[in-house]
C-alpha positions in Angstrom: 0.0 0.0 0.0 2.7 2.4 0.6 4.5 1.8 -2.6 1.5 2.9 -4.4 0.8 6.0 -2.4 -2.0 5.0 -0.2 0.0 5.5 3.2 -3.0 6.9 5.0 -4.4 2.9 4.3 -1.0 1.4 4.8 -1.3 3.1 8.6 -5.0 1.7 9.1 -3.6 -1.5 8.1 -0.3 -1.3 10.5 -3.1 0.1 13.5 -5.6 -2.9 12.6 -3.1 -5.7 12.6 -1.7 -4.0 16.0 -5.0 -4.2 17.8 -5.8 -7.9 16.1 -2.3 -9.1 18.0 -1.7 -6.9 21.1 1.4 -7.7 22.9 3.1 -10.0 19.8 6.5 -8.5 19.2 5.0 -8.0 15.5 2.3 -5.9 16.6 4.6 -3.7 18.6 6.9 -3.7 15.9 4.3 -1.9 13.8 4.8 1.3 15.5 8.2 1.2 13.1 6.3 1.0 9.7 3.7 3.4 10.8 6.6 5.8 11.5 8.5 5.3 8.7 5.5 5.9 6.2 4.7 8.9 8.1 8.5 10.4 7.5 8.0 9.3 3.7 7.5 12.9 2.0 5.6 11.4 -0.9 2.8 10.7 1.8 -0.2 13.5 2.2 -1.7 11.6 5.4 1.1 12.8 7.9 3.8 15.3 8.7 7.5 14.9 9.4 6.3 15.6 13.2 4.0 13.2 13.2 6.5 10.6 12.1 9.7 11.5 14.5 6.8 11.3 17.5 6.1 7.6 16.4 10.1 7.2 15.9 10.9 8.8 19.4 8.2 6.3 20.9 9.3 3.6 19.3 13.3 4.4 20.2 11.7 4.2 23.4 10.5 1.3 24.2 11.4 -1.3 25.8 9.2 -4.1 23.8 10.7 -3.0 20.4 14.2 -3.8 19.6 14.1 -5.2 15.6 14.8 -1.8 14.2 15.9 0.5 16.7 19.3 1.3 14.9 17.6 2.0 11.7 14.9 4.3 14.3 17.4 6.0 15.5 19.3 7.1 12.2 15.7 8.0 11.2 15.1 10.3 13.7 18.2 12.0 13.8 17.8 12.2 9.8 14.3 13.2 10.7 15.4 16.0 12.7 18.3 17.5 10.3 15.6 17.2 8.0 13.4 19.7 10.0 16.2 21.8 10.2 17.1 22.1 7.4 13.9 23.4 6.2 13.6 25.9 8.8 17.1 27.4 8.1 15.8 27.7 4.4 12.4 29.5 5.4 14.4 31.8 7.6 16.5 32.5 4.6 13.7 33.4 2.0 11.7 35.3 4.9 9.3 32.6 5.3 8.8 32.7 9.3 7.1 29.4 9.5 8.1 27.6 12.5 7.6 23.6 13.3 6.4 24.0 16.3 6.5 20.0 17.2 10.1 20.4 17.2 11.0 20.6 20.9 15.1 20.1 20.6 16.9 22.5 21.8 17.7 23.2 18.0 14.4 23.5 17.2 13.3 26.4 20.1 16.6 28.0 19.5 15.5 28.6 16.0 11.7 29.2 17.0 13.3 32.2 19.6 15.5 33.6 16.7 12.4 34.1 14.5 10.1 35.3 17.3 13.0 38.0 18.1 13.4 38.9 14.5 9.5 39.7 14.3 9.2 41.7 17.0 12.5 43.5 16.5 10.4 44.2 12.7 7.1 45.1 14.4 8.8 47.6 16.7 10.3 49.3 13.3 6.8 49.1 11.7 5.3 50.6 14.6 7.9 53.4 14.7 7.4 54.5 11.4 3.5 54.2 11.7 4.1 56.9 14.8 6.4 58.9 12.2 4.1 59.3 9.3 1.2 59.8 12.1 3.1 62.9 13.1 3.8 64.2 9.7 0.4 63.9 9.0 -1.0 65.2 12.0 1.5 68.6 11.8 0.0 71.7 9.9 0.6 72.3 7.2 2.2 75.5 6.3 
């Protein structure tokens, strides 16, 4: 299902097979796939976030243990990914933030925006005040 696109039904599939087996190592082992498809940018049924949460949980557990080294390179991959496209948003002037992203990284660049806008509405404001002046003086 994934390979042809339909990752929203690949997940249904991965979340029914998990609640037809609870507590098989396969079932837990679903929470990998559903990640994975989630990180997959060709899928419209999820976000990067959406996918590192499902990673993080997964690196976490202690009932999953098949593909925790790939999880982990995925996440970390994940995250540069993120990155990445924040950097590039900050550089074209797009202020978008990610606001799932909760690494240090990811506030540090959330702050940096969040200064740079109110440093620009204080300038805005200023120069609203300025030409409020100039209009409100008499003319001569």
């Amino acid at each position: 299902m994934a390979n042809a696109g339909r990752h929203a039904a690949a997940d249904s599939t991965l979340r029914a097979f998990a609640a037809r087996h609870p507590g098989t190592r396969a079932a837990e082992e679903t929470l990998f796939w559903r990640a994975l498809y989630k990180l997959d940018p060709r899928s419209s049924a999820a976000t990067r976030a959406e996918g590192r949460a499902l990673m993080d949980e997964y690196a976490a557990s202690s009932k999953t243990s098949w593909y925790r080294g790939q999880a982990n390179v995925l996440r970390h991959l994940a995250r540069e990914i993120v990155l990445a496209e924040q950097a590039a948003a900050q550089a074209s002037g797009d202020s978008t933030i990610v606001i799932s992203d909760t690494s240090a990284a990811g506030i540090a660049a959330r702050d940096r925006v969040i200064r740079t806008q109110r440093a620009e509405i204080a300038r805005l404001n200023a120069e609203l005040e300025r030409i409020k002046r100039r209009l409100a003086a008499p003319t001569p």
